[in-house]
Structures are given as structure tokens and as C-alpha cells.
C-alpha positions in Angstrom: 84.8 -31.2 139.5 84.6 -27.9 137.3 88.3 -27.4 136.0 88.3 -24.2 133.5 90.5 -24.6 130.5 92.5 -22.1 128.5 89.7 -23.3 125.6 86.6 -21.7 128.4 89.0 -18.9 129.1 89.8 -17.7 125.6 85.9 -17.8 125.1 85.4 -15.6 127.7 88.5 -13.1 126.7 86.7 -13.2 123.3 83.1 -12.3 124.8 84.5 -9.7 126.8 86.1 -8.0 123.9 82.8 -8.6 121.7 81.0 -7.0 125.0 84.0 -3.9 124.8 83.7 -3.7 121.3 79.9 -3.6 121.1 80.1 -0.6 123.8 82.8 1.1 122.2 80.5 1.4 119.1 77.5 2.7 120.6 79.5 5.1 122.6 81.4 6.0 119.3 77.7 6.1 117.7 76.3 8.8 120.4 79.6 10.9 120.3 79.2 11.2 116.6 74.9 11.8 117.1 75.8 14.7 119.5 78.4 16.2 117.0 76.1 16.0 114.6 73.6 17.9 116.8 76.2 20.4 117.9 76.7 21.7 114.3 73.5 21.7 113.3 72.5 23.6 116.3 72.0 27.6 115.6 73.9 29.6 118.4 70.8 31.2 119.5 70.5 31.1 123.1 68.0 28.5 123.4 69.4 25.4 123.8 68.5 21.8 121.9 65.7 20.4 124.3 65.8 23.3 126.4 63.1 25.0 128.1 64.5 28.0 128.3 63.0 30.6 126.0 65.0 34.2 125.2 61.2 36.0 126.5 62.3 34.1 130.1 64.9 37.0 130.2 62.7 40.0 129.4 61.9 42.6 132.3 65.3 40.9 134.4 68.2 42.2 135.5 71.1 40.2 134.3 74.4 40.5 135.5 77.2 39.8 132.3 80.8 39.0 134.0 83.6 39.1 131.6 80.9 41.6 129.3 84.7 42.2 127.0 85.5 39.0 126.1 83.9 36.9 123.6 81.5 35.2 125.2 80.3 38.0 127.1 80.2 40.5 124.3 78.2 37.1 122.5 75.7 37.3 125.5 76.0 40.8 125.8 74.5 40.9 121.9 71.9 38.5 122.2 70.3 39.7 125.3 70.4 43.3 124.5 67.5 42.1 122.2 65.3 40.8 124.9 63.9 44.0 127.1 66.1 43.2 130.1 68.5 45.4 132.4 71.7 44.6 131.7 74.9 44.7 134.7 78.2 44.9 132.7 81.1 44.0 134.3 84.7 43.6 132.9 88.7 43.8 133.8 90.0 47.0 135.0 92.1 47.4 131.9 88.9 46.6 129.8 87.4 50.1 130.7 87.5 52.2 127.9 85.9 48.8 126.1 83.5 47.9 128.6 82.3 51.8 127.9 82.3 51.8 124.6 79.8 49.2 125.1 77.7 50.4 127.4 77.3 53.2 125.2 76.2 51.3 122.1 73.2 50.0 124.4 70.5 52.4 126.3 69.2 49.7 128.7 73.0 48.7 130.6 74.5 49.7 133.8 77.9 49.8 134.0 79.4 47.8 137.1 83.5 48.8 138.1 
């Protein structure tokens, strides 16, 4: 007869923590390899791995939702660089900014 004793179970409560532990590490090890990553990363628009290139963008019309905030006006910067048409769009009580924006760039259109 197979009878398991607390002896067999404590070994395999131990195994299963070594197993945890050993996960818990490598996950803790790839968390800290994609930080690492992250902030050596420039904030260009193209991506680690990506391949996406900032020419993909060039003789597009792109559509910036949000073109007041910080991201967008972020976008709104790094694409103005590229040779595309640019869509603003924005809050109604972003207005006055939104056109202050569109002004500082000759290739937007300027979406209410």
C-alpha cells in the first residue's frame, strides 16, 4: 500500500516553494531586464524591436486626438517632423490652445 507521510509531504511543500521561488526570480529577473530597457530607451517614436520607422508616417494623414495634452502635443512634436498631414483635435475649452498650435505648424488641419 502507498501511505504518504507528513516526511513525503513536507518534501513536496518544500519543492513547491523551491519551484515558486525559482519563478519568482526569473520573473523578478525579466521585470528588472525590461526596466532596464525602458530607461535606456530614447523617447523617439520608434519603438525597441519595432518595425515601425518615423518615414512610415511621411505623405499620411494622421489624426492627433487629445493634440493639448501631453501626449498629444509629444506626438504632435515628433510627427510634425515627418512630411505628414496632420488632423488636430482637442477639448472645446482647449481652443484658443489647440490654435495656437496649429499655427506654429504649416502642414495641420484643425478638427472642432
Amino acid at each position: 500500500s502507498s501511505s504518504v507521510t507528513i516526511a513525503d509531504l513536507v518534501i513536496m511543500v518544500l519543492i513547491i516553494l523551491e519551484i515558486i521561488g525559482l519563478v519568482a526570480i526569473i520573473t523578478l529577473g525579466f521585470i528588472i531586464f525590461l526596466a532596464v530597457k525602458l530607461l535606456r530607451s530614447d523617447s523617439d517614436l520608434q519603438l525597441h524591436n519595432s518595425k515601425l520607422k518615423v518615414s512610415y508616417f511621411s505623405g499620411k494623414v494622421v489624426w492627433i486626438v487629445g493634440a493639448c495634452g501631453a501626449i498629444g502635443s509629444g506626438l504632435l512634436e515628433c510627427l510634425s517632423r515627418t512630411g505628414c498631414r496632420l488632423v488636430l483635435s482637442s477639448l472645446p475649452e482647449d481652443l484658443v490652445k489647440l490654435q495656437n498650435l496649429r499655427e506654429g505648424l504649416a502642414n495641420a488641419d484643425c478638427a472642432k
